[in-house]
C-alpha positions as CSV (number, residue, x, y, z in Angstrom):
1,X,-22.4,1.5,27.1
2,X,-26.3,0.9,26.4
3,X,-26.1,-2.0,24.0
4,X,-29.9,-2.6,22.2
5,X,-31.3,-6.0,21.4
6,X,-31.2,-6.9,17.5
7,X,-32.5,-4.4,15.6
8,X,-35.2,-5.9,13.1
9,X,-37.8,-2.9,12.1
10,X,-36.9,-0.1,10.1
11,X,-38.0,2.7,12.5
12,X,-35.6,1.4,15.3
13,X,-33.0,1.6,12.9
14,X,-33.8,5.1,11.8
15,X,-33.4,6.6,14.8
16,X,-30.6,4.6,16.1
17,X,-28.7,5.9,13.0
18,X,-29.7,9.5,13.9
19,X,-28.5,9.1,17.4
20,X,-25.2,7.7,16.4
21,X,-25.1,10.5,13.2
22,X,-24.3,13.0,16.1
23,X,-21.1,11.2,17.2
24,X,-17.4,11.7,15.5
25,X,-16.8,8.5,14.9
26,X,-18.4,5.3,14.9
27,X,-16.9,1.2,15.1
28,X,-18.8,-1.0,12.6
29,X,-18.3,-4.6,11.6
30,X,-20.3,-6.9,9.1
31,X,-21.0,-11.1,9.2
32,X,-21.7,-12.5,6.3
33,X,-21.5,-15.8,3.9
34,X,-19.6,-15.9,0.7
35,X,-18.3,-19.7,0.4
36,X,-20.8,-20.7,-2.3
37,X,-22.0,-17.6,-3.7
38,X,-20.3,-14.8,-6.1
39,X,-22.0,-11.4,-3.7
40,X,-20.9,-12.1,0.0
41,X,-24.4,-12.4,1.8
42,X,-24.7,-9.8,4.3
43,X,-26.4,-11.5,7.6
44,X,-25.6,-9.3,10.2
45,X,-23.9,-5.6,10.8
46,X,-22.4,-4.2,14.1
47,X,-22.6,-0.5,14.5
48,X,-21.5,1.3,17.6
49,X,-20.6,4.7,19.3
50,X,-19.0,5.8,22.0
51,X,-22.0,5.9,23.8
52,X,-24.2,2.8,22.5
53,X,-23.5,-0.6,19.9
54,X,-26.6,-2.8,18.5
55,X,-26.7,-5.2,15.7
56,X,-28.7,-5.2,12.5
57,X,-30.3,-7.7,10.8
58,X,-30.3,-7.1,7.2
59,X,-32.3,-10.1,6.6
60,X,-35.5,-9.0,8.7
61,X,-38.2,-8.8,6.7
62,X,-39.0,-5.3,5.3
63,X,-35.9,-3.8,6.9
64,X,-35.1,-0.4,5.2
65,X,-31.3,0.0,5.2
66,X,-30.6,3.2,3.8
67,X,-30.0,5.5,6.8
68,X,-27.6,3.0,7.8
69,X,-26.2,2.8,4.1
70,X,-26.5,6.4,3.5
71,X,-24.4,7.2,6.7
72,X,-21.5,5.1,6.0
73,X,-21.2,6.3,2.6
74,X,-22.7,9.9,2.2
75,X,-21.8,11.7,5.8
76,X,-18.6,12.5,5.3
77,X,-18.8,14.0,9.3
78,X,-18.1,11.0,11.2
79,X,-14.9,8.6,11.1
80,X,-15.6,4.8,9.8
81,X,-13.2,2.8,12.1
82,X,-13.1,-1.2,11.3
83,X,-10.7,-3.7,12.0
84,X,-9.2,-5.7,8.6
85,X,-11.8,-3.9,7.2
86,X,-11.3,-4.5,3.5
87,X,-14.1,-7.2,2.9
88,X,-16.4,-5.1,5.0
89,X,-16.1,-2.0,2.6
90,X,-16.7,-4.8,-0.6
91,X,-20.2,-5.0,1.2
92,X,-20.7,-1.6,1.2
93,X,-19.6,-0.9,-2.1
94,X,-21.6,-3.5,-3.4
95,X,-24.8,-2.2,-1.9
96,X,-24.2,1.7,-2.9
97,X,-21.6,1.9,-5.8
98,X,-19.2,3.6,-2.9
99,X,-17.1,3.2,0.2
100,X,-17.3,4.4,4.0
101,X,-15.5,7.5,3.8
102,X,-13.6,9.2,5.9
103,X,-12.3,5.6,7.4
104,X,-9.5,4.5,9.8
105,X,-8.6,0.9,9.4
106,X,-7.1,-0.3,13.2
107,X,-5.4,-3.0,11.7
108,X,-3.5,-1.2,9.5
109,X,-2.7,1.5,12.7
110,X,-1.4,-1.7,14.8
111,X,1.6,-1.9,11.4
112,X,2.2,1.7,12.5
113,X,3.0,0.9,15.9
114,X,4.7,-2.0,15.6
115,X,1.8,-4.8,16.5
116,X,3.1,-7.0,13.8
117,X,1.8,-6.9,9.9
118,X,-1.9,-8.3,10.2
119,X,-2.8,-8.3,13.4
120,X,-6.1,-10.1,14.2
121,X,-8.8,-8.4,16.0
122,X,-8.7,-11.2,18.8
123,X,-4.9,-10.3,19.8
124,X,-5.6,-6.4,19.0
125,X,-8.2,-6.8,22.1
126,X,-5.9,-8.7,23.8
127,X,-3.2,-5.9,23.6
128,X,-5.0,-3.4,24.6
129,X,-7.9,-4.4,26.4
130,X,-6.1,-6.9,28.4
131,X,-9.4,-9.1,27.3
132,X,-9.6,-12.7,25.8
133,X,-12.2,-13.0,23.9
134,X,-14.7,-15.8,23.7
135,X,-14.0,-17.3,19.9
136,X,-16.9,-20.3,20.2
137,X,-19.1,-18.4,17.9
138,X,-17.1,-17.3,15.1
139,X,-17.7,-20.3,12.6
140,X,-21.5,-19.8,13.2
141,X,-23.9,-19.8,10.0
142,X,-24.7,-16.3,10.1
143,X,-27.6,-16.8,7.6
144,X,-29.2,-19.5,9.4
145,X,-32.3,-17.8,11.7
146,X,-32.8,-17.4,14.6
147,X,-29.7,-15.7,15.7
148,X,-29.2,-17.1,20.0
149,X,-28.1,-14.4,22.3
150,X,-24.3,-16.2,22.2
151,X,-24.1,-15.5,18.9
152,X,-25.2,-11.6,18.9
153,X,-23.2,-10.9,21.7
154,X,-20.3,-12.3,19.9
155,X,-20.9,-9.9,17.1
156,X,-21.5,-7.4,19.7
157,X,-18.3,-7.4,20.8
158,X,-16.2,-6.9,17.8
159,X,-17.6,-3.2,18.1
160,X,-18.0,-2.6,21.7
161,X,-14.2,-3.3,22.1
162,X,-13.1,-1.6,19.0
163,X,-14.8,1.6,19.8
164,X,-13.1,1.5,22.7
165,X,-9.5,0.6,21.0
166,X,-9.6,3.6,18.4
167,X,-9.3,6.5,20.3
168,X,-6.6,4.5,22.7
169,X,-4.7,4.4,19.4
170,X,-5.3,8.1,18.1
171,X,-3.8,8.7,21.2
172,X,-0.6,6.7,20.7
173,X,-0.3,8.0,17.4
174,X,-0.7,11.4,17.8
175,X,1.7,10.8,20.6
176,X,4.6,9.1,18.3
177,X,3.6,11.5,15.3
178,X,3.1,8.5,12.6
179,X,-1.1,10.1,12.7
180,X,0.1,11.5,9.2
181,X,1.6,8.0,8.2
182,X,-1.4,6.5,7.5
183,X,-3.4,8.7,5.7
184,X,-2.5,7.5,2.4
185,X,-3.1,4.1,3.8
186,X,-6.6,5.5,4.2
187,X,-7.3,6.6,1.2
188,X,-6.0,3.8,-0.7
189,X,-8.3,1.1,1.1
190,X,-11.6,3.8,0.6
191,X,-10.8,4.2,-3.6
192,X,-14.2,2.4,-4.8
193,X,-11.7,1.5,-7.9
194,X,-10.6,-1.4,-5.6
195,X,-13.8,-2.9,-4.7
196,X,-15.3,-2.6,-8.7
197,X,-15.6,-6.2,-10.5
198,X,-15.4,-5.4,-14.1
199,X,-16.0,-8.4,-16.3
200,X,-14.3,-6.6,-19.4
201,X,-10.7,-6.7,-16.7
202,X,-11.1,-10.0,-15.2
203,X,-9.0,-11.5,-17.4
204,X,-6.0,-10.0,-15.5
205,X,-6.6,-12.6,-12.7
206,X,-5.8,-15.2,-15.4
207,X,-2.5,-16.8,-15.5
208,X,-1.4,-17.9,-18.7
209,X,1.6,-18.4,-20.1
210,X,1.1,-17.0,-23.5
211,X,1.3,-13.8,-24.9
212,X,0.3,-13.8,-28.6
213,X,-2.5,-10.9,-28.8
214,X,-4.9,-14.0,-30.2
215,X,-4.7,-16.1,-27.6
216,X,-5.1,-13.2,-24.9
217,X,-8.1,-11.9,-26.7
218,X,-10.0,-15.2,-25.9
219,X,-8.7,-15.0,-22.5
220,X,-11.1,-11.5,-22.1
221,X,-14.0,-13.0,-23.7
222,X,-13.9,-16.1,-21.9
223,X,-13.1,-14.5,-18.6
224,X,-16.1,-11.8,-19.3
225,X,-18.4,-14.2,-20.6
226,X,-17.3,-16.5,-17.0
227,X,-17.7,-13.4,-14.7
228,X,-21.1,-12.4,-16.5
229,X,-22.1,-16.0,-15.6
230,X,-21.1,-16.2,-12.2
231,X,-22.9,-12.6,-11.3
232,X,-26.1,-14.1,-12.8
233,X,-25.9,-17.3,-11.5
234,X,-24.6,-15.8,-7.7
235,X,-22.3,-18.5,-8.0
236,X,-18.0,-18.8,-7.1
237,X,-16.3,-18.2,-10.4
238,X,-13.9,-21.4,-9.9
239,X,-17.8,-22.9,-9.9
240,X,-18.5,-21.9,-13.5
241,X,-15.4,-22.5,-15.0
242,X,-11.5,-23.1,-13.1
243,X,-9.1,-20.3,-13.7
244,X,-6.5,-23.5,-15.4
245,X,-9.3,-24.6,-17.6
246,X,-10.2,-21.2,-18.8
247,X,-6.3,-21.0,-20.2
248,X,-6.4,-24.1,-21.6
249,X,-9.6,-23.2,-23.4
250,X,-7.9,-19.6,-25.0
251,X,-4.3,-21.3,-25.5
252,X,-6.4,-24.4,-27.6
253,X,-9.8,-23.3,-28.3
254,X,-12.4,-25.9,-29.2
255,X,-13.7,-25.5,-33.5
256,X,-17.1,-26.5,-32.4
257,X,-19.3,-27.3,-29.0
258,X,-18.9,-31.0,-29.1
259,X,-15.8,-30.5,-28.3
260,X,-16.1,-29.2,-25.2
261,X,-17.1,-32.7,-23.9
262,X,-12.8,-33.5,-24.2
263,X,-12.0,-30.2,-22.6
264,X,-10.4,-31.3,-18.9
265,X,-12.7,-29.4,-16.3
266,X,-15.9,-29.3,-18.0
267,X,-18.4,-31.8,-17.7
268,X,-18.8,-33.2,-21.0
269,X,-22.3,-31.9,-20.6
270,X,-21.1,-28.9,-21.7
271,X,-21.2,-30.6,-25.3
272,X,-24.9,-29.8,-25.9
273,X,-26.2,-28.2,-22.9
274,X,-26.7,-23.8,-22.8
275,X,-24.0,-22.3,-21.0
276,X,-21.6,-24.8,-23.3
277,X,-23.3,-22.7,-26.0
278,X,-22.5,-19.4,-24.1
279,X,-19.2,-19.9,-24.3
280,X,-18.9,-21.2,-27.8
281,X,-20.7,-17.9,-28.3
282,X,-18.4,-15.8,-26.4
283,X,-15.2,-17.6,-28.5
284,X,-16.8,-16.5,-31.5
285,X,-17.0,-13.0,-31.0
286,X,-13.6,-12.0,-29.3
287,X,-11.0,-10.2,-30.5
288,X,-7.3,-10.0,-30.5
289,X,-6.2,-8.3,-27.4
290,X,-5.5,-4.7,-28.7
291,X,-2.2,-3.4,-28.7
292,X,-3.0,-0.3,-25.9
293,X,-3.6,-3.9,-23.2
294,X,-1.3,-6.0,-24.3
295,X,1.2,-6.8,-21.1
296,X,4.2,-5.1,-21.5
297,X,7.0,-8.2,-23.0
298,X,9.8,-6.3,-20.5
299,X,9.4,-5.8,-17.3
300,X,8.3,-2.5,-16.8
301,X,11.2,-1.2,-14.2
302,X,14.4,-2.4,-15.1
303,X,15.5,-6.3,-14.6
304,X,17.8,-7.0,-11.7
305,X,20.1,-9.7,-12.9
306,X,22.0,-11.5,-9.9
307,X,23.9,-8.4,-8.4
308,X,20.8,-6.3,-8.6
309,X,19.3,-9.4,-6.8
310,X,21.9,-8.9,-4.3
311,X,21.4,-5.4,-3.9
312,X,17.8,-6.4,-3.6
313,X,18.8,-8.4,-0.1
314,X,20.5,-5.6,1.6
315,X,17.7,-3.4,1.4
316,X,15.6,-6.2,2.5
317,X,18.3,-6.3,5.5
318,X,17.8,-2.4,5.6
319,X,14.5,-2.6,5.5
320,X,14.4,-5.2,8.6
321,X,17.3,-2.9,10.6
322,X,14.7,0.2,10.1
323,X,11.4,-1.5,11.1
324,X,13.6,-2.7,14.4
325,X,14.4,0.8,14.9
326,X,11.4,2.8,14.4
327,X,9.1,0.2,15.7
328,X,6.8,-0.2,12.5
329,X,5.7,-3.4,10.7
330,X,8.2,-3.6,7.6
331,X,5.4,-4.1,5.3
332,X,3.9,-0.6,6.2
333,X,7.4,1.3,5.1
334,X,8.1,-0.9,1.7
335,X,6.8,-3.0,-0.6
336,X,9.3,-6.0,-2.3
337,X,8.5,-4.3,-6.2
338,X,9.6,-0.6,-4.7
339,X,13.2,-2.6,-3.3
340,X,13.4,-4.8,-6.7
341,X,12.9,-1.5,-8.5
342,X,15.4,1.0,-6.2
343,X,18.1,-2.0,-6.5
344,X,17.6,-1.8,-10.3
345,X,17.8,1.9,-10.8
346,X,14.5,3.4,-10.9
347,X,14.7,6.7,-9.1
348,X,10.8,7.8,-9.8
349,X,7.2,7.1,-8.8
350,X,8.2,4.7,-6.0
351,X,6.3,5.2,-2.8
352,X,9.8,4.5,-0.5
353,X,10.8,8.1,-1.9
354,X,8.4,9.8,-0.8
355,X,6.8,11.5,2.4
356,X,7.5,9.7,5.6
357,X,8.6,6.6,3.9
358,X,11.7,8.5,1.8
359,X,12.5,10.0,5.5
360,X,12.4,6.9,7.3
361,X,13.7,4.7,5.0
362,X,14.1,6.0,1.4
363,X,17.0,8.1,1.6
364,X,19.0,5.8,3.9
365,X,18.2,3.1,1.1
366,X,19.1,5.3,-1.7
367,X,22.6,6.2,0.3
368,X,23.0,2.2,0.1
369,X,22.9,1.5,-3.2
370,X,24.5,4.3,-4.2
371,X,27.9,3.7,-1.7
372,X,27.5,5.8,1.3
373,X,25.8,3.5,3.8
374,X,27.1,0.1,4.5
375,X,27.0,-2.6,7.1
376,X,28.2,-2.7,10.4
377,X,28.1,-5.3,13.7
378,X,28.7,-3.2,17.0
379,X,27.7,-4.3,20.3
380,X,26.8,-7.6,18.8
381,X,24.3,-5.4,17.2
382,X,23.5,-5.0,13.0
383,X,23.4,-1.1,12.2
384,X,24.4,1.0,9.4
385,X,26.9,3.5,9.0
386,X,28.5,6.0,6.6
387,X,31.5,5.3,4.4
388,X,33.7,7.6,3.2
């Protein structure tokens, strides 16, 4: 594999993107910095193909990179493989509006053949590559310029090895026929919905204990007004305000701005200073939570009361027996809400009944809680079998 020296001019990276346009699928891999800043700062992005792998610096002056952009997100020819790539795609999203599409996320592929539920990409080389890989340079300041030769080839290799990987793991699952098993995996990880930071939602993230439509209606102002602030200001949201003290504000809101200098968590500053003002401006003109987002007072799906919770355990047990059998990381067949909700009687809309997940798991699950499965030791070995 012909692997380039950093590419820094906008030409070079033109017509390394059209070379690479020509291939099925392509490996790519971002660096970046995101400890003090709202955006993650993208210093550095890995691209390669089967045939060559460079790195981009995104921070070169007068780089132009839309023909990289524009191929991740528009050329809907070539397969986007990453590893964990979820932060990755925020990047992307965040430059364009959209996500890499059509993708394959190896991480998620290791769940599907039993490599454990989060793999990291050190051990996925390790497995399959029989490579250990040099870990000096991963708590490098990728923003900090110039980038040494260690560093770049560090970076290097979390493409050259995963290009490498993919089609190694096609293989094996086209082999074991779980390819199918993951495509609404796929699809969930590309939805842009995921990556989209609304400040009108961000309350959501809130906890808080009350309910009372008043209270929760200061909750989305405040949180707006807070994410508003920490877009402008590029800054952590837990910078501008902490998730605690913004409840405490919408359970007991302050009459007038001096009295933000008592609130715990604000400097008392914020008594006579602007952004005090902002948010004394953004109390004033919430408005009770309407009725259509208030959070539902019941639990949606049905509570499960201590047998239910019971229940609840020996489909976890299932759920353990069947992920021993078939190989497959447990979290890639169920999800601890879908159990909860089968062992309290829901029936509809949950992924386990569906697809590969009802026939791997689902109806076996249903047959539990519904009497004709139950437990059995044979051999010194847990399995199930029918009753009567």
């Amino acid at each position: 594999m012909q692997i380039h020296p950093l590419i820094t001019d906008s030409k070079t990276l033109a017509d390394f993107c059209a070379r690479i346009a020509k291939s099925p699928y392509i490996a790519v891999d971002t660096e970046f910095m995101r400890e003090n800043s709202y955006w993650p700062e993208l210093c550095l992005v890995q691209v390669a193909d089967p045939n060559e792998a460079a790195a981009i610096d995104p921070k070169a002056p007068g780089l132009d990179m839309k023909p990289l952009l524009d191929l991740m997100v528009n050329n809907e020819d070539i397969l986007k493989v990453f590893h964990a790539g979820g932060q990755d795609i925020e990047i992307v999203h965040n430059l364009t509006g959209k996500t890499p599409h059509p993708m394959f996320d190896t991480q998620i592929a290791a769940m599907a053949l039993g490599l454990g539920e989060q793999i990291g990409y050190g051990n996925l080389v390790d497995a399959w590559m029989g490579v250990v890989l040099d870990k000096g340079a991963r708590f490098t300041d990728w923003a900090r310029r110039p980038l040494d030769k260690r560093q770049i080839d560090y970076a290097i290799g979390d493409v050259t090895y995963l290009i490498q990987i993919f089609p190694k793991m096609l293989d094996e699952l086209r082999k074991t026929g779980r390819g199918d098993w993951l495509d609404q995996e796929m699809e969930r990880i590309s939805d842009p919905s995921h990556y989209e930071n609304d400040p009108q939602q961000a309350w959501q993230r809130v906890r808080i204990a009350s309910k009372k439509p008043d209270v929760l209606g200061r909750l989305k102002a405040l949180a707006a007004w807070r994410e508003i602030e920490a877009q402008d200001k590029n800054l952590p949201r837990g910078r501008i305000v902490k998730d605690e003290t913004l409840a405490d504000i919408a359970s007991h809101p302050p009459r007038h701005q001096e009295d933000l200098g008592k609130v715990r968590g604000l400097s008392t500053t914020w008594k006579s200073n602007d952004i005090g003002a902002r948010l004394m401006n953004a109390l004033a003109k919430h408005q009770p939570l309407a009725r259509d987002e208030m959070p539902d007072r019941e639990p949606r799906r049905p509570g499960l009361g201590k047998d239910g919770a019971l229940v609840a355990d020996l489909l976890k047990l299932l759920l353990k027996i069947r992920s021993r059998d078939i190989n497959v990381a447990a979290r890639l067949i169920a999800r601890t809400d879908d159990i909860d909700a089968l062992a309290a009687g829901v029936r509809e809309g949950l992924s386990i009944l569906e697809g590969w997940r009802y026939e791997q798991f689902g109806r076996d699950a249903v047959d539990l809680v519904e009497g004709r499965m139950a437990f059995a030791v044979k051999n010194g070995r847990l399995k199930m079998t029918r009753t009567e």
